[in-house]
RODO-2510 file (C-alpha; in nm, 4 decimals, decimal comma):
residues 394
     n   res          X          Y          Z
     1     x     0,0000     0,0000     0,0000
     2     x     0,1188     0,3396    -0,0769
     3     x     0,1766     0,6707     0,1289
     4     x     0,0923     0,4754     0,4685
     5     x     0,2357     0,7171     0,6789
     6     x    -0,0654     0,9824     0,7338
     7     x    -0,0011     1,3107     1,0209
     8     x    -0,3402     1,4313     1,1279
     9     x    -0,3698     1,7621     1,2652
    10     x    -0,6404     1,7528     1,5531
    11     x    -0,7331     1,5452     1,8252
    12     x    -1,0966     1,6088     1,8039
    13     x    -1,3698     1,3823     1,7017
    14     x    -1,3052     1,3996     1,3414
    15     x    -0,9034     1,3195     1,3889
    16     x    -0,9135     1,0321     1,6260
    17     x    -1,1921     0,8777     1,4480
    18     x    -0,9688     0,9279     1,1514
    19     x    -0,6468     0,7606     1,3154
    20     x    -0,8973     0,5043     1,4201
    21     x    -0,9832     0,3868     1,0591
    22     x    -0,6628     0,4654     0,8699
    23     x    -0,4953     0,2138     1,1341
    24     x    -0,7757    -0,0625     1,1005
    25     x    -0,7112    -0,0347     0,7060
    26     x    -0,3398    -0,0896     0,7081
    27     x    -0,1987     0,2614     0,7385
    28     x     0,0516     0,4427     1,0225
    29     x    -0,1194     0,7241     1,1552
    30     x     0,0031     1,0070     1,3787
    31     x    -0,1886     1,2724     1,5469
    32     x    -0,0847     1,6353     1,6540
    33     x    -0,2771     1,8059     1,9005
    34     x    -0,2298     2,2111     2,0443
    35     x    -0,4031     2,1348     2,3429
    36     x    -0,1990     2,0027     2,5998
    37     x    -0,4808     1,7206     2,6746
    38     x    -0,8225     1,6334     2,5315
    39     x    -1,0357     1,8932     2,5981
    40     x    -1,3003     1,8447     2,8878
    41     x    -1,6775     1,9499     2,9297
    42     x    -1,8717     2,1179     2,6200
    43     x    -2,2121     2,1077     2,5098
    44     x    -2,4240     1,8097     2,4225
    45     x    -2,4606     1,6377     2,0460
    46     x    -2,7504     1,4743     1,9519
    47     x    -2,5547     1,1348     1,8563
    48     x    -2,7576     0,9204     1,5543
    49     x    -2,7850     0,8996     1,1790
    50     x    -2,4290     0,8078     1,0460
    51     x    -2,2071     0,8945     1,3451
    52     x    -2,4088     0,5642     1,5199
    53     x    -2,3672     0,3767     1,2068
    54     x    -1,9897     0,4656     1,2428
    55     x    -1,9862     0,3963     1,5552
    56     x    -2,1242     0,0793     1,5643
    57     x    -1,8821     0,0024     1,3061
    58     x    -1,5775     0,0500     1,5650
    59     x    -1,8032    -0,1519     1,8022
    60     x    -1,8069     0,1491     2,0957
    61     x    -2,1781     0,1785     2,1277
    62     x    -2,1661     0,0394     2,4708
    63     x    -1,9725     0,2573     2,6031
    64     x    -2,1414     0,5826     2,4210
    65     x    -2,4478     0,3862     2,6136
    66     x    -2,2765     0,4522     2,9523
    67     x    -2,2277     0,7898     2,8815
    68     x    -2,6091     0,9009     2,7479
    69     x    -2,7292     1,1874     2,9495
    70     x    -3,0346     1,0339     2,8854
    71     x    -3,3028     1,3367     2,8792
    72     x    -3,6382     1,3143     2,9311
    73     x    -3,7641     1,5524     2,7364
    74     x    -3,6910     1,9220     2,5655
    75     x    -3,8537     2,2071     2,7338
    76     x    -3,9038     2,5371     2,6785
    77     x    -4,0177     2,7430     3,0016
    78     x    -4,1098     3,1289     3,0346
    79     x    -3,9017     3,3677     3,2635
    80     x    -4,1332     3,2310     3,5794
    81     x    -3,9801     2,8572     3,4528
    82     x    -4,3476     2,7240     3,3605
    83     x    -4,3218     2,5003     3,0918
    84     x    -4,4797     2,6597     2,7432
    85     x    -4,4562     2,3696     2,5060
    86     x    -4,1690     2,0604     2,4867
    87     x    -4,0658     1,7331     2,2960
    88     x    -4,0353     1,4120     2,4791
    89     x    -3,7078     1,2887     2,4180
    90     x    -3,7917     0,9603     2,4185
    91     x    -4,0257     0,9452     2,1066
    92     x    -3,7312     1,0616     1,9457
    93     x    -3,5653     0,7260     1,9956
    94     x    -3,8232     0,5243     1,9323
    95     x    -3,8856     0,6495     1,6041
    96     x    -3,5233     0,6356     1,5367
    97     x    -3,5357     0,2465     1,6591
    98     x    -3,3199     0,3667     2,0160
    99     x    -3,0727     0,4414     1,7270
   100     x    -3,0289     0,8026     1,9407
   101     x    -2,8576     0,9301     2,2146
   102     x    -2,7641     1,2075     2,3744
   103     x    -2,3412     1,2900     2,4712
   104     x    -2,1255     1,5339     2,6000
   105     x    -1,8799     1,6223     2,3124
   106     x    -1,5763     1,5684     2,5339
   107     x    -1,7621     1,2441     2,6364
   108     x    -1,7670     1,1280     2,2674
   109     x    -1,3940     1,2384     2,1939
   110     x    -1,2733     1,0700     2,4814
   111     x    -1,4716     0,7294     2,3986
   112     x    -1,3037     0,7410     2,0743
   113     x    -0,9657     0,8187     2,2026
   114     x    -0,9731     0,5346     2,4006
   115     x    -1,0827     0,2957     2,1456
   116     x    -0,7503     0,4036     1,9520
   117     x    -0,4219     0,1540     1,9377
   118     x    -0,1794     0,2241     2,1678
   119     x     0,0910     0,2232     1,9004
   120     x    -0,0829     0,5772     1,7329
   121     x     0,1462     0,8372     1,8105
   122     x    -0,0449     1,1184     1,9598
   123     x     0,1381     1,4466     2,0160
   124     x    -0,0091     1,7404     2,2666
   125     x     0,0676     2,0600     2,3352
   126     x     0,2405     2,1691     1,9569
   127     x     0,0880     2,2450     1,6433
   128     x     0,2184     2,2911     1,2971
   129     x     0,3899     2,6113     1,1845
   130     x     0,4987     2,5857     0,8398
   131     x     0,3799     2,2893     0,5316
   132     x     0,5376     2,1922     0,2282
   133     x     0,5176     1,9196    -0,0222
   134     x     0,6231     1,8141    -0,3709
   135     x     0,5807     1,4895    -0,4946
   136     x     0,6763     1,2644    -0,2563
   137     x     0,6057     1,3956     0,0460
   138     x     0,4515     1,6815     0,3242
   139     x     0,7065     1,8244     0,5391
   140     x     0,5754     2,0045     0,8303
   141     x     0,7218     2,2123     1,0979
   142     x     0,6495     2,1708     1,4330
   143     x     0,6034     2,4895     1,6963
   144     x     0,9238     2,3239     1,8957
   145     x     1,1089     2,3436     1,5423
   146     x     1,1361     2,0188     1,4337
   147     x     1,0960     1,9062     1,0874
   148     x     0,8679     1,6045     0,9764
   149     x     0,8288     1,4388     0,6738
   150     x     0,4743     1,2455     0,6341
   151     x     0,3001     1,0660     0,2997
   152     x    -0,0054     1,2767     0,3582
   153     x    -0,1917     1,5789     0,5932
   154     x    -0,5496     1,5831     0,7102
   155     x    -0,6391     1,8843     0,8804
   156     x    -0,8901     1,7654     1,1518
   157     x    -0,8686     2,0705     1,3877
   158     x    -1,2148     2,2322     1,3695
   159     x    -1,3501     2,5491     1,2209
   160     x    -1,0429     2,7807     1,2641
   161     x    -0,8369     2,5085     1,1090
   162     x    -0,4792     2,5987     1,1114
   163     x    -0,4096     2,3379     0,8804
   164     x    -0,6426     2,4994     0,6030
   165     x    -0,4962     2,8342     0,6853
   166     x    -0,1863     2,7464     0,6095
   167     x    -0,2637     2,5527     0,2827
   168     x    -0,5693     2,7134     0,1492
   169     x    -0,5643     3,0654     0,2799
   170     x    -0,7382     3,2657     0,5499
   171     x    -1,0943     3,1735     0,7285
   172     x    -1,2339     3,4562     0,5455
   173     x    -1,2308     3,3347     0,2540
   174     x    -1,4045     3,0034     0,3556
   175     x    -1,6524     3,1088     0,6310
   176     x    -1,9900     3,2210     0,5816
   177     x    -2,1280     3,3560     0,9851
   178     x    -2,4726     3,2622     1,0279
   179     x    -2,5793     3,5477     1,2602
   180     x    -2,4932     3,4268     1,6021
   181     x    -2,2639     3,3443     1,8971
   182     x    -2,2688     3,0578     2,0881
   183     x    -2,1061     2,9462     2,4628
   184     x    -2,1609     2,6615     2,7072
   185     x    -2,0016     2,5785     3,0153
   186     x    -2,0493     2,3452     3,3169
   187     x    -2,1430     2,4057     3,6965
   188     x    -1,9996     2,1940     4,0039
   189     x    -2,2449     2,1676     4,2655
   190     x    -2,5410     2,3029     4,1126
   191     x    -2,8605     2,0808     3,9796
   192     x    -3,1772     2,1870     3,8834
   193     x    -3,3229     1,8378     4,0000
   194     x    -3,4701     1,6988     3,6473
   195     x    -3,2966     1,5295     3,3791
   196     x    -3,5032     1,7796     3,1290
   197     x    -3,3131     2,0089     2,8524
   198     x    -3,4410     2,3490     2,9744
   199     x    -3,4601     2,6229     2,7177
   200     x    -3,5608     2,9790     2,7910
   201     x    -3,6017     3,2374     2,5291
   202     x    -3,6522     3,6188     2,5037
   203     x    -3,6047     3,7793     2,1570
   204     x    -3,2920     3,7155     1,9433
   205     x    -3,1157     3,4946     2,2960
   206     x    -3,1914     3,2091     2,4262
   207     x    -3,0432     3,0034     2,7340
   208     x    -3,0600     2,6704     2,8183
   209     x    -2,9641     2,3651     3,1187
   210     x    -2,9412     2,0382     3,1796
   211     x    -2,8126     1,8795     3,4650
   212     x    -2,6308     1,5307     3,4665
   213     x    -2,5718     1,2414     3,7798
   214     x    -2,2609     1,4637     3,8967
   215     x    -2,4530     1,7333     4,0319
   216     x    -2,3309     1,9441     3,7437
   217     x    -2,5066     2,1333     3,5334
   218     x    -2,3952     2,2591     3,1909
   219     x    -2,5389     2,5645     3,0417
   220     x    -2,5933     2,6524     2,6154
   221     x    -2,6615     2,9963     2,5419
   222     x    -2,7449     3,1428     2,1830
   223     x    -2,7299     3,5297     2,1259
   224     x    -2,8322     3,6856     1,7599
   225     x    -2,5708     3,9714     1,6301
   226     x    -2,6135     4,1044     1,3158
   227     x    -2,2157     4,1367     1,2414
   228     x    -1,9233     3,9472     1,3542
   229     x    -1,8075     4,1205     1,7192
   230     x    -1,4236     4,1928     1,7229
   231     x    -1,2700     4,0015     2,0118
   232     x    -0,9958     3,7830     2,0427
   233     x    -0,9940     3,4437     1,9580
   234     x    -0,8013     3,3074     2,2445
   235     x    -0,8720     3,5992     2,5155
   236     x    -1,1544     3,4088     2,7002
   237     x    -1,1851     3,7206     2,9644
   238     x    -1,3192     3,9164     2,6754
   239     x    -1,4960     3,6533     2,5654
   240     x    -1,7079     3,6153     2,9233
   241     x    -1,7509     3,9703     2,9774
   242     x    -1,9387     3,9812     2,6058
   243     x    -2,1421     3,6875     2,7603
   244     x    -2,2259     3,8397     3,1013
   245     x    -2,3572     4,1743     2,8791
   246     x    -2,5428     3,9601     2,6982
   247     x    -2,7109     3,7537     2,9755
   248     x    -2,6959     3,8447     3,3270
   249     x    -3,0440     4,0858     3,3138
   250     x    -3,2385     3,8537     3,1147
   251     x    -3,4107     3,6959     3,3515
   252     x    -3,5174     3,3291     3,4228
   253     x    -3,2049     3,1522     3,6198
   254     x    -2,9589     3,3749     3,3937
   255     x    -2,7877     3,5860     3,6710
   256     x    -2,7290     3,2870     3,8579
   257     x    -2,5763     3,0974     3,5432
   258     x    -2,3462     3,4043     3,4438
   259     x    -2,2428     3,4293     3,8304
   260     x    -2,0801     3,1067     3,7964
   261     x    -1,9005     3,2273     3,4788
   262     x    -1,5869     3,3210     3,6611
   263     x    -1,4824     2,9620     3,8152
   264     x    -1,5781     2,7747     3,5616
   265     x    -1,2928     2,5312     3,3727
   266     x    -1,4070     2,4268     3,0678
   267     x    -1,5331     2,7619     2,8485
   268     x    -1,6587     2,7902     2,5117
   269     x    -1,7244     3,0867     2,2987
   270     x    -1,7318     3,1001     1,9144
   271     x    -1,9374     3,2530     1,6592
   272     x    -2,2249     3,0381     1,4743
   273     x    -2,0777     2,9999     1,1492
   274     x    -1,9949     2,7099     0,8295
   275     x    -1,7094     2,6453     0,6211
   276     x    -1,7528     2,6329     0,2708
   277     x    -1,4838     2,5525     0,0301
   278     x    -1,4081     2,4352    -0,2855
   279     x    -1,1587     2,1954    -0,3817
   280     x    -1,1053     2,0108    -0,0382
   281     x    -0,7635     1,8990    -0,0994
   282     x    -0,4868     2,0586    -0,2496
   283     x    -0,1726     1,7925    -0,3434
   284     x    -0,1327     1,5377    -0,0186
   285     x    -0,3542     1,7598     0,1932
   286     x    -0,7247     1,6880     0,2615
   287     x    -0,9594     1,8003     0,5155
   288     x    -1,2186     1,6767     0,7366
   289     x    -1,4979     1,7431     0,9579
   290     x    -1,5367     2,1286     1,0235
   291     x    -1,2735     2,2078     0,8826
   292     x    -1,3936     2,1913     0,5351
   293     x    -1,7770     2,1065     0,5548
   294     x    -1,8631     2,3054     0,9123
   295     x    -2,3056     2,2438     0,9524
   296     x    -2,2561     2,5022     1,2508
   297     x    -2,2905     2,3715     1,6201
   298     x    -2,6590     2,4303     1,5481
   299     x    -2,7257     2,1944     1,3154
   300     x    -2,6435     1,9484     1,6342
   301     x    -2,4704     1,7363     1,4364
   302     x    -2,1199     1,8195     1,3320
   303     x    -1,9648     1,5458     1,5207
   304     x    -2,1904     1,2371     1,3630
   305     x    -2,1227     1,3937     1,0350
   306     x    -1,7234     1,4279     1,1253
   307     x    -1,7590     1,0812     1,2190
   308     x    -1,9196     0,9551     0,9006
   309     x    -1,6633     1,1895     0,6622
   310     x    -1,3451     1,0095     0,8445
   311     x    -1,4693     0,7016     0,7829
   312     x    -1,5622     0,7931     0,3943
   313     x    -1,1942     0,9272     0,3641
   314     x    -1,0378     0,6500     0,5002
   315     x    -1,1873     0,3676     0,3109
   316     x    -1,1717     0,5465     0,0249
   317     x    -0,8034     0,5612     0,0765
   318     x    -0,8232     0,1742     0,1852
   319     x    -0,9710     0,1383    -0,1629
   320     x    -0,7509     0,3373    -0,3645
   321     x    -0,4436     0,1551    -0,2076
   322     x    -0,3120     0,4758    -0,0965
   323     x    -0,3577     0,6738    -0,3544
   324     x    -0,4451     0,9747    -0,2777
   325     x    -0,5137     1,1833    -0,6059
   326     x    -0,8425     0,8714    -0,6231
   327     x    -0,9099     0,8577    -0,2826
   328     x    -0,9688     1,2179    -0,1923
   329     x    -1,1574     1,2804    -0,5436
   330     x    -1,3617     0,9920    -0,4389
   331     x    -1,3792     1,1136    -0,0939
   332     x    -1,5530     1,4543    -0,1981
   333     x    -1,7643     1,2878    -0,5208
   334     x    -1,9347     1,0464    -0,2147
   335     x    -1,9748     1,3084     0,0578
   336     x    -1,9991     1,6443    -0,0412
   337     x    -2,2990     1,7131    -0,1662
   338     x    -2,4624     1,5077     0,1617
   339     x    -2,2861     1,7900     0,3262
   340     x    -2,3963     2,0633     0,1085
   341     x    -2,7602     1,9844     0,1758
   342     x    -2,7199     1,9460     0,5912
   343     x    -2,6006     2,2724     0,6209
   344     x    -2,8660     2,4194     0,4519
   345     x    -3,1254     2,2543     0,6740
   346     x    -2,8619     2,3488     0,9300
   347     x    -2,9257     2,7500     0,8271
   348     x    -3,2967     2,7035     0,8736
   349     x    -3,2961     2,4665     1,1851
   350     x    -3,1076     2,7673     1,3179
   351     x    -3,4259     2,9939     1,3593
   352     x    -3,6709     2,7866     1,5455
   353     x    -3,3924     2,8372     1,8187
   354     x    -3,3739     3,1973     1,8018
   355     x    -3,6994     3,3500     1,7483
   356     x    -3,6608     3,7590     1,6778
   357     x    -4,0070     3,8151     1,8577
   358     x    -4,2100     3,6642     2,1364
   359     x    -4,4832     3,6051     1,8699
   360     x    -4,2354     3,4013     1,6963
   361     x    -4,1214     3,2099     2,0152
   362     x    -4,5174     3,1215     2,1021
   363     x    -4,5091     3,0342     1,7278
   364     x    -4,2241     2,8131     1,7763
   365     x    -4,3163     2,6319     2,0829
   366     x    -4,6660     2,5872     1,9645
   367     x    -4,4915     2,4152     1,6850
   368     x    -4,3062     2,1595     1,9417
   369     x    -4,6557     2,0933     2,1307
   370     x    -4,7416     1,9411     1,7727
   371     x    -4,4506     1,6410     1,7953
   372     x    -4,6893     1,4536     1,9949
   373     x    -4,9007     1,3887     1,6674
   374     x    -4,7144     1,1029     1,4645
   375     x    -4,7401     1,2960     1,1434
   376     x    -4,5426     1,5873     1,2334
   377     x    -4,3111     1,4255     1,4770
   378     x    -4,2531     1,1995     1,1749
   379     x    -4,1831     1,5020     0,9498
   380     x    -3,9547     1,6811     1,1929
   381     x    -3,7639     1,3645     1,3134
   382     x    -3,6564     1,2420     0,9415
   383     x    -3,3616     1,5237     0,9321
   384     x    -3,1753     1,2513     1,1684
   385     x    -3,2134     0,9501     1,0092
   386     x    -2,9568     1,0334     0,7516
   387     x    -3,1083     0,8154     0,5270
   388     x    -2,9593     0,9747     0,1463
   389     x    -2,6482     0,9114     0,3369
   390     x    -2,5000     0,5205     0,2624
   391     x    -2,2042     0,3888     0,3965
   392     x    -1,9848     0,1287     0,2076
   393     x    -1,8461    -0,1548     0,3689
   394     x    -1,4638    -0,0831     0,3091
***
């Protein structure tokens, strides 16, 4: 097999589920992470459609099981926290055949990274600095200087890939912001005593809990703005003190959420937005996950979808016998246009969470009363099932 040796850039979802693949087809993987260590906490994904076919694939279903935070049901409650319409969660899996569950991101990257051979090499705390290739190879530098050569580069590492900075040119060119900013973060010692997903909306925000068996509970809040705010991307003090402007006189359980801002560990803050891009590749170099096809957090499910775009890329690769020029055409040809039509319904999924009136919101959770009749629930729940999307046995 040709150009076996493979550096992935990213230790998320999409890269170790990557590493996971390219090793069970025959090829040497290696992963580089800037993190120092897997990230912890983050929001929840709605886990079914292709990532669970994937998954099942690399037989960890058992232990994505374990980890289920198992909601009861989706609720959206007024500032007084009386319930004004929901969704019961479990309906949801039923119709999907219990084919559906519900998981902490960091959850779901750390079941994978388990999963992995011990042999991977898996690099934390650097990142890549400079990339070249010619025919034969990539050579990369490292952040600590040192030179690498590899057969190929994925760039795994998210929406503000550096990978497809580097190679393709600057986010700008590539990102399209879909109106919004998004942040989550978890609680110690605070529960609010249901295992509900608790939304609460005013016009153009919304905030929203859920509690899990740790007495934690991890917040989600949404905020509408019309233009991208300037802030920097790794100055997370700036970052909270946008959020607590945002939040903390909204009402509801807000000012007790954003007073727990301050000693939290595990922050996130990032704009609402998708990657679209056109080739994928360029030479040895492909991307994956939201790197190159970003749904937006949203669409709740960019990390099924990384999932099922790894495993496309590495059995086409598999197939191709390591040759890249086929594999990555094929790679694209099989999953691209999937992608191009999720993140449309991603754009329009995106405004039944953020209604711009409180007409709109009793619109909206009117609409949710309505999932208890088959027909609709039916019509709503069919986004998930993924079914235009079939994966090849490789």
């Amino acid at each position: 097999m040709n150009n076996k040796h493979i550096l992935i850039s990213g230790a998320g979802i999409a890269g170790t589920t990557l590493a996971f693949w390219l090793k069970k087809f025959g090829f040497n993987p290696a992963i580089i992470e800037v993190a120092p260590k897997l990230r912890e906490g983050g929001y929840a994904v709605d886990f079914m459609g292709a990532g669970y076919d994937v998954a099942e694939k690399m037989d960890i279903i058992a232990e994505l099981k374990n980890a289920d935070i198992d909601f009861s049901k989706l609720t959206f409650v007024d500032k007084n926290n009386k319930e004004k319409g929901s969704m019961n969660y479990q309906k949801i899996k039923n119709f999907l055949n219990g084919r559906a569950l519900t998981i902490l991101r960091s959850d779901l990257a750390k079941i994978i990274f388990n999963s992995l051979d011990n042999d991977i090499e898996v690099i934390f705390g650097n990142t890549i600095t400079n990339i070249e290739q010619d025919d034969e190879k990539v050579t990369v530098t490292l952040q600590n200087g040192i030179k690498r050569n590899f057969d190929l580069l994925v760039g795994a590492d998210g929406l503000h890939s550096n990978v497809r900075n580097l190679v393709f040119g600057k986010e700008i060119l590539f990102e399209t912001y879909c109106g919004y900013y998004t942040s989550s973060y978890t609680i110690n010692n605070f529960s609010i005593g249901n295992n509900a997903f608790s939304m609460y909306n005013i016009p153009y925000k919304q905030a929203a809990i859920y509690s899990n068996k740790k007495n934690q509970t991890t917040t989600f809040f949404i905020f509408s703005s019309p233009h991208k705010l300037s802030y920097q991307h790794h100055d997370i003090d700036q970052q909270k003190q946008i959020l607590k402007a945002e939040f903390e006189d909204c009402g509801w359980k807000c000012p007790q959420l954003i007073s727990a801002l301050d000693l939290t560990t595990d922050f996130y803050f990032d704009s609402v937005s998708q990657i679209k891009m056109e080739p994928w590749s360029q030479g040895r170099i492909t991307l994956i996950g939201d790197a190159c096809y970003c749904p937006s957090l949203l669409s709740g499910k960019g990390s099924t979808l990384a999932m099922a775009g790894a495993y496309i890329l590495a059995g086409e690769l598999k197939q191709a016998d390591g040759n890249y020029q086929k594999a990555f055409k094929q790679y694209e040809l099989l999953f691209k246009p999937f992608m191009e039509k999720k993140q449309k319904a991603a754009q329009f999924f995106a405004k039944s969470f953020i209604p711009k009136s409180n007409f709109g919101i009793w619109i909206r959770n009117q609409a949710f009363k309505l999932m208890s009749i088959p027909l609709f629930s039916k019509l709503f729940l069919g986004q998930f099932k993924d079914s235009e999307l079939t994966l090849k046995q490789y």
